[in-house]
N, C-alpha and C positions, 0 to 999 in steps of 0.2 A: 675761374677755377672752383669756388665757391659754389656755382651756377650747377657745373659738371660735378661732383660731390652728390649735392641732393638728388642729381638726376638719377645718379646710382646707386641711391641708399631707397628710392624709390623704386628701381626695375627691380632691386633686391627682395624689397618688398612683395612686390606684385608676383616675385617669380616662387618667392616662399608660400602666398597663401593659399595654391592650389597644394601643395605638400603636409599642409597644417588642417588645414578649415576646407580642402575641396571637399568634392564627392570622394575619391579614393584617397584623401589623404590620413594620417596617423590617426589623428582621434577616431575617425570613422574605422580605422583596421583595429584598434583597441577596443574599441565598444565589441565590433563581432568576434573578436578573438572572447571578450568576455562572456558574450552571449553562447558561443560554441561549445566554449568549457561546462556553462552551465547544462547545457542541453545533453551531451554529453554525459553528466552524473547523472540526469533525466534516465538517458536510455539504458544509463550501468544497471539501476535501481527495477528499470523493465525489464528488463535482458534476466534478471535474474527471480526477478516473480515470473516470467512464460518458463522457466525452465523449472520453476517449481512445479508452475499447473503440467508441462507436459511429462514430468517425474510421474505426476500423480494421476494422469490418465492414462498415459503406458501400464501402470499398477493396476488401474482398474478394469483394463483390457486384459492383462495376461491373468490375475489372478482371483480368487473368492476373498484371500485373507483381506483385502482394504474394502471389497462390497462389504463384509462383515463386518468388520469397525465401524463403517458409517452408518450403516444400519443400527446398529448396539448406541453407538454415539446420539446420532439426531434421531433417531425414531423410537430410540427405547426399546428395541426387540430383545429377544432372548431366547436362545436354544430350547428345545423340551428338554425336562426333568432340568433345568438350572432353577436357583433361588436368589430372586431379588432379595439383597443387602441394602437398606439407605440409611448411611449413617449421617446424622443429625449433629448440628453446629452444637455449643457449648450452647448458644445463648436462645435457641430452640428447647420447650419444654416437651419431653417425648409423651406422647398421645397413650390415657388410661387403657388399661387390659378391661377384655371384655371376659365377664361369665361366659361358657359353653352356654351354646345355645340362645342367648343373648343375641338380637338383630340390632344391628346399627340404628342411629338415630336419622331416621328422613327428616330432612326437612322440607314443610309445606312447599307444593308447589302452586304457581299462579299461572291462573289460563292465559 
């Protein structure tokens, strides 16, 4: 009786560890469920940067207003007859007035 006990707390065994520790079994379906989720906030986080760049190349397909921001922005252009403005930090000392007629200070150049 004793004998038939173990035998059955063995098949028990043997019939559980592909359930637990196989290839398909729980640990293995909890690791890729973890991995999925993560992957997933991955592609939320893409899904929503391509829909910003495709916002923003439909813009600069249909219209001039965003060529012209990026122009103004990175390149520093500016319409004729505007006037550059650069207003200067606190901790910036704004640069002396010259005399009319007065030419800026070169400084030496080296061959």
């Amino acid at each position: 009786m004793r004998l038939l006990l173990v035998v059955l707390l063995l098949l028990l065994g043997l019939i559980q560890y592909p359930l637990w520790l196989g290839k398909g079994g729980w640990f293995t379906v909890w690791a890729l469920q973890r991995d999925a989720a993560a992957q997933r906030e991955v592609n939320d986080g893409l899904r929503t940067r391509n829909s910003a760049l495709d916002a923003e190349v439909r813009d600069l397909q249909s219209g001039t207003e965003a060529i012209e921001e990026r122009a103004r922005a990175e390149l520093g252009m500016m319409r004729e007859g505007e006037v550059f403005v650069h207003i200067l930090p606190p901790s910036v000392a704004p640069p002396q007035p010259r005399a009319p007629g007065q030419q800026a200070e070169s400084q030496p150049r080296s061959p």
